[in-house]
C-alpha positions as CSV (number, residue, x, y, z in Angstrom):
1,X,0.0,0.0,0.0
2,X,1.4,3.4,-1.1
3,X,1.5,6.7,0.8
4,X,-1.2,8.1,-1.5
5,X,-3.7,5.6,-0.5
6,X,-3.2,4.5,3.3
7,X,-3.2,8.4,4.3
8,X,-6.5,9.5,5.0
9,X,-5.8,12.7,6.9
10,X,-5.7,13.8,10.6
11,X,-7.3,13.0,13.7
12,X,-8.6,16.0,16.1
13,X,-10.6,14.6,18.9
14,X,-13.8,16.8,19.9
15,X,-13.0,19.2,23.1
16,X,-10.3,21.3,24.3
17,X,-8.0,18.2,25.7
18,X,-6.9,17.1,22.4
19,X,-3.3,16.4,21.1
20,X,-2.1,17.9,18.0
21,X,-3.9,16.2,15.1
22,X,-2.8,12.5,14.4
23,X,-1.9,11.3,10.9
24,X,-4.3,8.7,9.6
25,X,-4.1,5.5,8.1
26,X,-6.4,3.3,6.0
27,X,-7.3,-0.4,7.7
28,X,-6.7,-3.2,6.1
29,X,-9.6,-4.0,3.7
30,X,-10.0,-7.7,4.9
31,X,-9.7,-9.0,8.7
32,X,-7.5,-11.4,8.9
33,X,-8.2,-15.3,10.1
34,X,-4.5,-16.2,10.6
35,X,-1.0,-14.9,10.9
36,X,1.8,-16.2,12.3
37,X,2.0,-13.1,14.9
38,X,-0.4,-11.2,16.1
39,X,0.6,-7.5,17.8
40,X,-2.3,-6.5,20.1
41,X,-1.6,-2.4,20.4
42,X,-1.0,0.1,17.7
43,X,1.2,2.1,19.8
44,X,5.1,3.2,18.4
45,X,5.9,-0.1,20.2
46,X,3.4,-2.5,19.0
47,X,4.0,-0.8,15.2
48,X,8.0,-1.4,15.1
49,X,7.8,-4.9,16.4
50,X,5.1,-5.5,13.5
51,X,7.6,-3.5,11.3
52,X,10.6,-6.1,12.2
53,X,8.6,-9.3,12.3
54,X,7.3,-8.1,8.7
55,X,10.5,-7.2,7.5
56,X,12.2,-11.2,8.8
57,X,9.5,-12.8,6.3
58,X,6.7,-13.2,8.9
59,X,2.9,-12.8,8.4
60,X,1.7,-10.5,10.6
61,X,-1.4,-8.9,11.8
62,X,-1.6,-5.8,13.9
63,X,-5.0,-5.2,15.8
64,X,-5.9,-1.8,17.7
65,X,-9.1,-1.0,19.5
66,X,-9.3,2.7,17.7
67,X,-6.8,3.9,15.5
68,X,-2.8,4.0,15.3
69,X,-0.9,5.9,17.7
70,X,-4.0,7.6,19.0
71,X,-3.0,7.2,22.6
72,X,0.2,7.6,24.6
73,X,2.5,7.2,21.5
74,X,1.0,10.9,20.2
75,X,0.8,12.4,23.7
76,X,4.5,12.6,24.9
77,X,7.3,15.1,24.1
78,X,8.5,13.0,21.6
79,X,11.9,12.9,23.0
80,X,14.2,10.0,21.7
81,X,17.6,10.6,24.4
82,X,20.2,8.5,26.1
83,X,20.9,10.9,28.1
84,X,19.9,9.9,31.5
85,X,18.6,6.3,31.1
86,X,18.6,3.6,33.3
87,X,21.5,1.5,32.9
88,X,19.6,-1.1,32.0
89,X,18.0,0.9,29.0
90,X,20.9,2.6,28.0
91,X,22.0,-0.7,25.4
92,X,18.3,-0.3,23.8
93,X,18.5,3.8,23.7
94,X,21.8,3.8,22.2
95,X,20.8,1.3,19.2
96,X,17.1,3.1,18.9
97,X,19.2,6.2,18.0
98,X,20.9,4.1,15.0
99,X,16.9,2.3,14.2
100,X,15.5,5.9,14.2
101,X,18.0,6.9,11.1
102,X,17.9,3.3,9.7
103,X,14.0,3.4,9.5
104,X,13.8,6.6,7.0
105,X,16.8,5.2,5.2
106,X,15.1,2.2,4.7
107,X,10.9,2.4,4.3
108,X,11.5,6.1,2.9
109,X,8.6,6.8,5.4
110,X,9.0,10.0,7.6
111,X,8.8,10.0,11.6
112,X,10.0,13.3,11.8
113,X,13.0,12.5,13.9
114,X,16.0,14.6,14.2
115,X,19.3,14.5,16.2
116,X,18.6,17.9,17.8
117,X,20.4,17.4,20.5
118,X,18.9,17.8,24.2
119,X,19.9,20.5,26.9
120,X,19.7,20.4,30.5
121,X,19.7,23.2,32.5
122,X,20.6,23.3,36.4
123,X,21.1,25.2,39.0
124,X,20.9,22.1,41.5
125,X,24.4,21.0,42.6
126,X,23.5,17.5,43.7
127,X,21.7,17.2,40.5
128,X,24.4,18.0,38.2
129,X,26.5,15.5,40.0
130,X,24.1,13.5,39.4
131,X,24.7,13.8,35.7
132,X,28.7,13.7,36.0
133,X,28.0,10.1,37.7
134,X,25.7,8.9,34.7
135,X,28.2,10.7,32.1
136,X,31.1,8.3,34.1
137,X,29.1,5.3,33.1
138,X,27.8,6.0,29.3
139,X,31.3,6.8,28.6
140,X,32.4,3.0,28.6
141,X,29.5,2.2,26.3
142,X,30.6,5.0,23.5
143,X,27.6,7.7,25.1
144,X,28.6,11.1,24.0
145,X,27.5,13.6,26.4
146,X,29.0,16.9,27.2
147,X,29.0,18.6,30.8
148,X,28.6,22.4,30.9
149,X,30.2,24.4,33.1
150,X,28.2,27.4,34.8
151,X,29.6,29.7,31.6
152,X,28.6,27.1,28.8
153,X,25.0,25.9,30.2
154,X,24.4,29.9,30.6
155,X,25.3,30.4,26.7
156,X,23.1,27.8,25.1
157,X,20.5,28.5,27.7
158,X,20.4,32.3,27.0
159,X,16.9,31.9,25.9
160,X,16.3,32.0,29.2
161,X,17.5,35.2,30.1
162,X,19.2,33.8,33.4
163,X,22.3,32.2,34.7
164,X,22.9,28.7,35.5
165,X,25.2,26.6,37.4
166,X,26.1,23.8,35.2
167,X,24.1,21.4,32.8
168,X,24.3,18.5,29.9
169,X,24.1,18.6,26.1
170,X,23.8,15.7,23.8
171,X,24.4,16.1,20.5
172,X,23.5,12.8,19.3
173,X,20.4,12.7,21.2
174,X,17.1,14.1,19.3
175,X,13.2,14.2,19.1
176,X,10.8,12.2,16.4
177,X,7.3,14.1,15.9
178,X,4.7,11.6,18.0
179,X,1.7,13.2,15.5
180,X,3.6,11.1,12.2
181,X,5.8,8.4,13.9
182,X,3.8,5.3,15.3
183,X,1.4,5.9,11.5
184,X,4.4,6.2,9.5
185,X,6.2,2.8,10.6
186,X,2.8,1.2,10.0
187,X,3.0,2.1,6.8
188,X,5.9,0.9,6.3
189,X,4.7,-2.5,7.5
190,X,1.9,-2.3,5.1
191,X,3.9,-2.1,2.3
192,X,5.6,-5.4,3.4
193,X,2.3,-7.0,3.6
194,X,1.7,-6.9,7.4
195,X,-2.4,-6.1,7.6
196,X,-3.7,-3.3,9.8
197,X,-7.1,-3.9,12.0
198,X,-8.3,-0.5,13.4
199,X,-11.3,-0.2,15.6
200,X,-10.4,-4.4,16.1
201,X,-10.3,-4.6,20.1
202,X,-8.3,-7.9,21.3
203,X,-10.8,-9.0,24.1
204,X,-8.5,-12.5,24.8
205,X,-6.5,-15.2,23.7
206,X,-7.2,-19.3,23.0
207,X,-5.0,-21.9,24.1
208,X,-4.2,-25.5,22.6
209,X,-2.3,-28.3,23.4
210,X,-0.6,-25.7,26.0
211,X,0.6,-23.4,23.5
212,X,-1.6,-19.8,22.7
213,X,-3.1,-20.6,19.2
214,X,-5.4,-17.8,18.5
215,X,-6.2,-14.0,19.2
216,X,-9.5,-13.7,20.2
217,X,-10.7,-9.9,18.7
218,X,-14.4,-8.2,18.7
219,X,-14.8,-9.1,15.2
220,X,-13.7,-12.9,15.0
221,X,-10.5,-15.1,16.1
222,X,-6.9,-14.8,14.6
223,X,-5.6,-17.9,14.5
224,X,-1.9,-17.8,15.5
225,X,1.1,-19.5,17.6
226,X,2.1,-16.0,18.5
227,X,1.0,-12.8,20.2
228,X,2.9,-9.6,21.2
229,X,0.8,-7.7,23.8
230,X,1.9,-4.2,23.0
231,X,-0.9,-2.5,24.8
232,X,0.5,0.3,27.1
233,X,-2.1,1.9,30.0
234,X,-4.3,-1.2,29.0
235,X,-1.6,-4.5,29.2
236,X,-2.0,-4.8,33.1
237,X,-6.0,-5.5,32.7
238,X,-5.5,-7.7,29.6
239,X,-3.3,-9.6,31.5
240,X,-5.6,-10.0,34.1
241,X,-8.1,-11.5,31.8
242,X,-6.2,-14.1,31.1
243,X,-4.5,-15.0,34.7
244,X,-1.6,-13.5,34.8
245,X,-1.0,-10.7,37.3
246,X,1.3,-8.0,35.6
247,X,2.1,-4.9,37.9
248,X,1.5,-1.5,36.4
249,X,0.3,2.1,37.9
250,X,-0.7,4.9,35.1
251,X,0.2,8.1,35.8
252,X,-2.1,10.9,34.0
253,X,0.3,13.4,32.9
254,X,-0.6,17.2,31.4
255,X,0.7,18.4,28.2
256,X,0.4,22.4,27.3
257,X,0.9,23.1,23.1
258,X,2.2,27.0,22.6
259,X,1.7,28.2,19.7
260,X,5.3,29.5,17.8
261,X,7.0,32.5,18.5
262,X,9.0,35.1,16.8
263,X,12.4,34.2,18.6
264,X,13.8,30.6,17.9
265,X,14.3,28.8,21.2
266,X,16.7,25.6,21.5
267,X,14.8,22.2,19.8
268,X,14.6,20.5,23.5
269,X,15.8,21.9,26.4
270,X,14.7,20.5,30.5
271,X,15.2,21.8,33.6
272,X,14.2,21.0,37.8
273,X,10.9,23.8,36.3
274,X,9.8,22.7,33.0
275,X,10.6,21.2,30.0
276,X,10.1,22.8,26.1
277,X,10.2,20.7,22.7
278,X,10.0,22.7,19.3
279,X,7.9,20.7,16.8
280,X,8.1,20.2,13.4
281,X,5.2,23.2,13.1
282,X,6.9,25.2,15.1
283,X,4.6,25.0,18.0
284,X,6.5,24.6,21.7
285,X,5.3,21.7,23.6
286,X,5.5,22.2,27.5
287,X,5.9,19.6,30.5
288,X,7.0,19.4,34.2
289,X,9.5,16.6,34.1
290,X,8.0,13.4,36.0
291,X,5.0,15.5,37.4
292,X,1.7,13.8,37.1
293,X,-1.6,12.4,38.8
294,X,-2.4,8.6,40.1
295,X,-6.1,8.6,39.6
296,X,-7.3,6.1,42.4
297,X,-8.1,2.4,40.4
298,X,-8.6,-0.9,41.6
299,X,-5.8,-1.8,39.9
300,X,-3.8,1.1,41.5
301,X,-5.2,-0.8,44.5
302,X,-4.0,-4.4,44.1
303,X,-0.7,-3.0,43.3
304,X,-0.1,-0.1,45.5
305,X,2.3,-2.3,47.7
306,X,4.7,-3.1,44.6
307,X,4.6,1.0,44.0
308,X,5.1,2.3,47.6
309,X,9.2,3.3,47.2
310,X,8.5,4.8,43.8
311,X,5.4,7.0,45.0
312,X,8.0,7.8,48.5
313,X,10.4,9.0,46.2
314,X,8.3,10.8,43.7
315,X,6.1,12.8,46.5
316,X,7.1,15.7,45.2
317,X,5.6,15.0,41.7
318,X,3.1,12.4,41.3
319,X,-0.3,13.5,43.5
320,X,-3.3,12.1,44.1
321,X,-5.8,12.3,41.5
322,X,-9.3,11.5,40.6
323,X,-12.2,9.7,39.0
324,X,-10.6,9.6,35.5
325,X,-9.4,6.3,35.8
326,X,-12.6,4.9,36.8
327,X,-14.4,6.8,34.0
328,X,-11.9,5.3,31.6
329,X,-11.9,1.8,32.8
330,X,-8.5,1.1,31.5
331,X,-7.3,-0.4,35.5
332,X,-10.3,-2.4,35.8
333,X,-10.0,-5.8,37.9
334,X,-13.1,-7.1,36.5
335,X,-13.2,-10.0,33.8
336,X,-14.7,-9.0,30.7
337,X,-16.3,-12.1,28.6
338,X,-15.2,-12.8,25.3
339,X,-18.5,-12.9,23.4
340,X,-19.5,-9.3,24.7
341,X,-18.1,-5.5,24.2
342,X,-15.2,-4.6,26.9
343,X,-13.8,-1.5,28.4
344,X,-11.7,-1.4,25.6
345,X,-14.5,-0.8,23.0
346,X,-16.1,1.8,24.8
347,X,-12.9,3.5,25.3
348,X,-11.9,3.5,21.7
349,X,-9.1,6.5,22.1
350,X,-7.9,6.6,26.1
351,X,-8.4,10.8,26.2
352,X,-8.6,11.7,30.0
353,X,-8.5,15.6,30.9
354,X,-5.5,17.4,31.5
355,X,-5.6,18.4,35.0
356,X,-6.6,22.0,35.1
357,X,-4.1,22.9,38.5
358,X,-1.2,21.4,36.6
359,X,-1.5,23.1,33.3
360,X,-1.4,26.4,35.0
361,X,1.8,25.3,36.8
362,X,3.6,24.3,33.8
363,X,2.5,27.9,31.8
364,X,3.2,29.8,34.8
365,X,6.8,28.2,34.7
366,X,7.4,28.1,31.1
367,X,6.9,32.0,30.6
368,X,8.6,32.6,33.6
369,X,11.9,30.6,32.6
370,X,11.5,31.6,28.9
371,X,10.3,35.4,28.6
372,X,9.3,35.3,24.9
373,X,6.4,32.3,25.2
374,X,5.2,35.8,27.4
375,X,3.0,36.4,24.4
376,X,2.2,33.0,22.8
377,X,-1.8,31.8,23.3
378,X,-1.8,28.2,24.7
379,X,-2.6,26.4,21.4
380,X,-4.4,23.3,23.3
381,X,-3.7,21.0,26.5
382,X,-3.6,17.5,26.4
383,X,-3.1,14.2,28.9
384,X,-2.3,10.6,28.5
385,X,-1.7,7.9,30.7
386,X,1.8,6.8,31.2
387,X,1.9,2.8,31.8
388,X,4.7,2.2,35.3
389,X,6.0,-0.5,36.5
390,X,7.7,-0.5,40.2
391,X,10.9,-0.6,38.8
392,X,10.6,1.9,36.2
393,X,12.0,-0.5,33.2
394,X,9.4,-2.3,31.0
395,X,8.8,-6.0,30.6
396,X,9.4,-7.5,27.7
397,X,9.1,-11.1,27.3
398,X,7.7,-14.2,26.5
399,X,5.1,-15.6,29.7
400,X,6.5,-19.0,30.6
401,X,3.4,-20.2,31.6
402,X,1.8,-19.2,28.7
403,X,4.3,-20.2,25.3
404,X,3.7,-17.9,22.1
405,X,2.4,-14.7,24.7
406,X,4.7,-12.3,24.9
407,X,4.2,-9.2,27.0
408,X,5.8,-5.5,26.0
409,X,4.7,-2.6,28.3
410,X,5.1,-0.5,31.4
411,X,7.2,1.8,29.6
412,X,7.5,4.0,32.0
413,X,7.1,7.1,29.9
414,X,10.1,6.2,28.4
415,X,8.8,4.2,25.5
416,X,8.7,6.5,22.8
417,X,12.4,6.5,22.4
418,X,13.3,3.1,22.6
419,X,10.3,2.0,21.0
420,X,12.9,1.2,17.3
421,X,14.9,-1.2,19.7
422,X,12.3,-2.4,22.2
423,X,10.3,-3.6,19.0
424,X,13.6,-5.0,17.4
425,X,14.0,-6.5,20.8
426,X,10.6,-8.3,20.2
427,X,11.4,-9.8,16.8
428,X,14.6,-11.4,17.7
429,X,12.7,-13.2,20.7
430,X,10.1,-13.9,18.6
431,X,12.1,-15.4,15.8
432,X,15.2,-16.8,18.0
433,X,17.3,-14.7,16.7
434,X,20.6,-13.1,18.3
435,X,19.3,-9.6,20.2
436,X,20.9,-6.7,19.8
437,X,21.2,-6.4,23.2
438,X,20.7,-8.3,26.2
439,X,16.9,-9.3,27.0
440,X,17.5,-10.4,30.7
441,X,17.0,-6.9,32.0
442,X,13.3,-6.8,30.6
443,X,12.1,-10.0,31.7
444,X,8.5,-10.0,33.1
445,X,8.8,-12.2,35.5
446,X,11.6,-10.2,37.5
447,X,8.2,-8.6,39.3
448,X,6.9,-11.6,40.5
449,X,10.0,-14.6,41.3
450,X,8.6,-17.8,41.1
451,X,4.9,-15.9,42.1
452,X,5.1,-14.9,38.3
453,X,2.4,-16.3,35.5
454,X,-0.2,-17.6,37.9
455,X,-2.7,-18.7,34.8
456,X,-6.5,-19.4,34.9
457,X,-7.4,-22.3,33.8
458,X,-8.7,-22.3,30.1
């Protein structure tokens, strides 16, 4: 399928709390009845392990409840960094980077991304020791990442009319544009022959002979050996339908969209008050680092123990929220039937409301830090869920007690990214193939010990 005739437009949800408008693709014309993988979630993730699997030979079929990189995947800052990653992501950021220019290179397709390069600003001592430490380490696996001393962080950040202490640049680091990326790589499965199912909700799977052999979906069963549950905010509760008891909280975070301004301020720039990305259209996106709400859930219930040190060390950032979650139904701990809609279906496009208190904290510090957005309108606001896990590291892996399902979520808000490697990741697992880099970080069952993959019976 060509460009000319899978784009269809752009997507603008109704109301103020919308993202900027979403490229479109067509659906497949006919639903598929087998494959021999089937990725649940149309997210960047679930579209580059589709991508890979297409481009190793494999029939594949890629199902999502509304449309492509409608939720989380379109609703982040769209930043693709090193810089700053856990160790254990660090081997998956660094070869995203290299996927990220390989991808254009080789589908021709355009995700917008671009090694920018990404500043931090800081006036916080401890912090920017912090960042010497991390420097110490990326160094030995080829990381390029300047320190700046007061002087130097004070020159790039002169947007900012103010003096800083010290801060990081790196130049190999960049952003991809989350309106164009998770449709574009789609497209590029297309044209290999991997089918699309939009508005398709995967309510379950089927087992046989104690392997998974089919995807169960709202319009009819996929028959297949093998399933990649890519399905962000919504993986912990699909898991639960089918036994398994994966441990994630979603965090509602707040997005403000400036329109441009005369002046040209740096492409991506964070500090300890806000964070600004330049788009493509010249519009500044705006975000408080790690600030967000945990919207009280039953699932945020049955996992609050696993979630205690995170939430201890995150006071400062993540609050208490409210009945979006519930309205949403994306953290149920009911069990939906097969034969009947689910959550999922009447939550096509997961679109909670940015939280008003939070918006005006991240204008209020954005103009302050950066006098000429003084005069910009807010363009929109936006939220999204952010799918955690205790640990902050997603799993990615196959379910032991469960062959041919393998789980890939609670990115952690860091998904976007790494979501080149993490589906490259998928593909070589999938198809036994040598990983890029080691898998044993990422393994699923690092939440539970030997608790993990407690199944229902089928």
């Amino acid at each position: 399928m060509t460009r000319s005739t899978a784009l269809l437009g752009t997507l603008a949800l109704s109301g103020s709390n919308i993202p900027q408008p979403l490229c479109l693709i067509e659906t497949s014309p006919n639903q598929a009845a087998g494959a021999d993988v089937v990725v649940i979630g149309g997210g960047i993730v679930g579209v580059f392990a589709a991508y890979y699997l297409a481009r190793r030979g494999l029939s594949v079929a890629l199902v999502e409840k509304g449309r492509i990189g409608a939720e989380q995947s379109s609703r982040n800052w769209g930043w693709c960094r090193q810089q700053n990653r856990d160790a254990r992501e660090l081997p998956m950021a660094t070869r995203s980077l290299e996927l990220w220019d390989q991808f254009a290179a080789d589908s021709g397709e355009d995700t917008g991304f671009t090694r920018c390069g990404l500043l931090y600003l800081s006036d916080d001592e401890a912090q920017i020791a912090g960042w010497e430490k991390w420097r110490q380490t990326a160094m030995t696996t080829g990381v390029t990442t300047h320190m700046l001393s007061g002087r130097e962080a004070s020159e790039r950040g002169q947007a900012t009319g103010r003096a800083w202490k010290g801060g990081v640049f790196s130049p190999s680091d960049g952003t991809a544009d989350p309106a164009k990326a998770a449709p574009a790589v789609a497209l590029a499965f297309m044209k290999l022959g991997g089918t699309v199912h939009q508005y398709c909700a995967a309510r379950g799977i089927e087992m046989e002979g104690g392997r998974l052999s089919g995807v169960v979906t709202e319009v009819g069963t996929i028959k297949t050996r093998t399933a990649v549950l890519a399905g962000g905010a919504w993986a912990s509760s699909f898991c639960n339908q089918i036994g398994v008891q994966f441990p994630v909280a979603t965090i509602r975070q707040s997005i403000v969209r400036l329109a441009p301004v005369e002046q040209r301020l740096p492409d991506a720039v964070t500090s300890p008050r806000v964070a600004i990305t330049r788009r493509p259209d010249n519009h500044y996106v705006l975000a408080i680092s790690g600030r967000g709400r945990a919207d009280p859930t039953p699932q945020l219930l049955r996992f609050a123990p696993k979630f205690i040190p995170m939430f201890a060390k995150r006071w400062r950032n993540v609050h208490p929220g409210g009945l979006e979650g519930i309205r949403w139904g994306h953290e149920s701990r009911a069990r939906w039937k097969l034969d009947a809609p689910t959550p999922m279906e009447r939550a096509r496009i997961l679109n909670p409301k940015p939280d008003p208190a939070g918006v005006r904290e991240i204008h209020r510090r954005a103009v302050d830090l950066f006098p000429a957005l003084r005069e910009a309108s807010i363009a929109n606001t936006w939220a999204g869920y952010i799918d955690s896990t205790p640990d902050g590291v997603p799993g990615i892996g196959e379910v032991p007690q469960l062959p041919g399902f393998i789980l890939a979520a609670g990115f952690s808000g860091h998904g976007f990214g790494i979501g080149p490697g993490a589906g490259h990741l998928i593909a070589d697992l999938v198809t036994g193939a040598r990983p890029l880099f080691d898998p044993g970080p990422f393994k699923p069952a690092r939440f539970h010990g030997s608790a993990w993959g407690k199944v229902a019976e089928f």
